[in-house]
N, C-alpha and C positions, 0 to 999 in steps of 0.2 A: 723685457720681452724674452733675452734670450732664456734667463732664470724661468722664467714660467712655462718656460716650452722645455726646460731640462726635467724639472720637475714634475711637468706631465709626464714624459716620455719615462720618469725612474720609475713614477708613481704603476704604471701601464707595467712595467717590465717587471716590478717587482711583484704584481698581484698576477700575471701572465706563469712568471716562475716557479709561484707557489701551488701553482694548479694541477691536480694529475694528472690530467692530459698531456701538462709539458711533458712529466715524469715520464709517461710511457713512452711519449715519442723519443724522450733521448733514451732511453732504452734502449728502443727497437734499433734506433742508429746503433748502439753498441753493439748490438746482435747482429746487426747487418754487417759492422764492421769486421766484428769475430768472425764471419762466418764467409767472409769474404777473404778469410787470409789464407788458406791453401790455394786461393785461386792465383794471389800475389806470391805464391811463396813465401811467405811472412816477412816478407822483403822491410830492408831499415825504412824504406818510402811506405810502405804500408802503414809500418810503425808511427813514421814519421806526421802521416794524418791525422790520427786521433791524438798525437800529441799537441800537435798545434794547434788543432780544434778548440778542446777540452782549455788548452792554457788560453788562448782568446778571451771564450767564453767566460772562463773562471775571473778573469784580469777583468772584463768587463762588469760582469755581473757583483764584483766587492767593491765596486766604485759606487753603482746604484743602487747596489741593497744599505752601503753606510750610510748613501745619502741620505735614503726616506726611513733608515733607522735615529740619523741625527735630527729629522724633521720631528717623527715620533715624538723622541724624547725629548724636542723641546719643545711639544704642542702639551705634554701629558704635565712637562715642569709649570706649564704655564696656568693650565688648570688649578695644578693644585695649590699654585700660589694664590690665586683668585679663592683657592676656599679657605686659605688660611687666612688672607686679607678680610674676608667678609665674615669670619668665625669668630671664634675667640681664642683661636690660636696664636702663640708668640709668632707676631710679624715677624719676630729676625730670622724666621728659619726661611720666608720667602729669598729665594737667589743661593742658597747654601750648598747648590749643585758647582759654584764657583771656587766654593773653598777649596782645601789641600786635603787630602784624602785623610792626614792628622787633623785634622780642623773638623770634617765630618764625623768622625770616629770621637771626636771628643763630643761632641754634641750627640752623636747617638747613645754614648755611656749618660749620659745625663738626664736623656730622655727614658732610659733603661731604670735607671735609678727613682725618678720620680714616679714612673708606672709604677715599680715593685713599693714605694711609700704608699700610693694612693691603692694599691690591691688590701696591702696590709691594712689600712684604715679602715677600707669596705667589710673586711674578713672581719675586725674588732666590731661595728657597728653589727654585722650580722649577729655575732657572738653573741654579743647585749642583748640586741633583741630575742636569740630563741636563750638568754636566760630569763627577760622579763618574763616572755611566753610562758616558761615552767611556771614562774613563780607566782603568774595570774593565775593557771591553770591548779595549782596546789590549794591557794585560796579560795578558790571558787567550791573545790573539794570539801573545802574544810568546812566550806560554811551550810 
């Protein structure tokens, strides 16, 4: 219960944040802020405002933007384990978001490696073929 009501309430704040309208209104708070400090004297309590503000808000808002960014990314790992499961993709990459960042790295060199074998294959097979091409295309000439 409480989980579902946290993660509405990130889900809310985080698509609320990302809006322009948020943008301009904290904005204008800044501008009001600025523009209200000869009237304070720019006194350390004036200062002191938009410190504490700003760091509230910033403290609150990296707790809820990680959250619905670790939700993200383990809705998007999840997908694509599903299309590697039902492809023809090597199952063991499903979960390899768990590995060590050397364990990733090796397995990305790997996958690098057999792309650049299978480009190379395609390049020789195209090759073949525009030399058959010529070489139909000479006899046809000839004849």
């Amino acid at each position: 219960m409480i989980e579902k009501l946290f993660t509405r309430i990130a889900n809310n704040v985080a698509h609320f944040a990302g809006l322009p309208p948020t943008f301009a209104v904290c904005f204008l708070i800044i501008v009001a802020w600025a523009a209200s400090g000869p009237m304070f004297g720019f006194s350390d309590t004036w200062q002191l405002v938009i410190n504490t503000g700003t760091t509230v808000v910033t403290f609150l808002m990296v707790f809820l933007i990680q959250n619905t960014q670790n939700r993200d990314g383990a809705a998007i790992q999840a997908k694509l384990d599903e299309l590697i499961r039902v492809s023809t993709a090597q199952n063991t990459f499903i979960g390899i978001e768990h590995l060590t960042e050397t364990e990733v790295e090796e397995i990305r060199k790997k996958c690098e490696q057999a792309a650049k074998r299978h480009d190379q294959k395609l390049a020789e097979l195209a090759a073949e073929k525009a030399m058959a091409k010529k070489r139909n295309t000479k006899k046809h000439a000839a004849a």
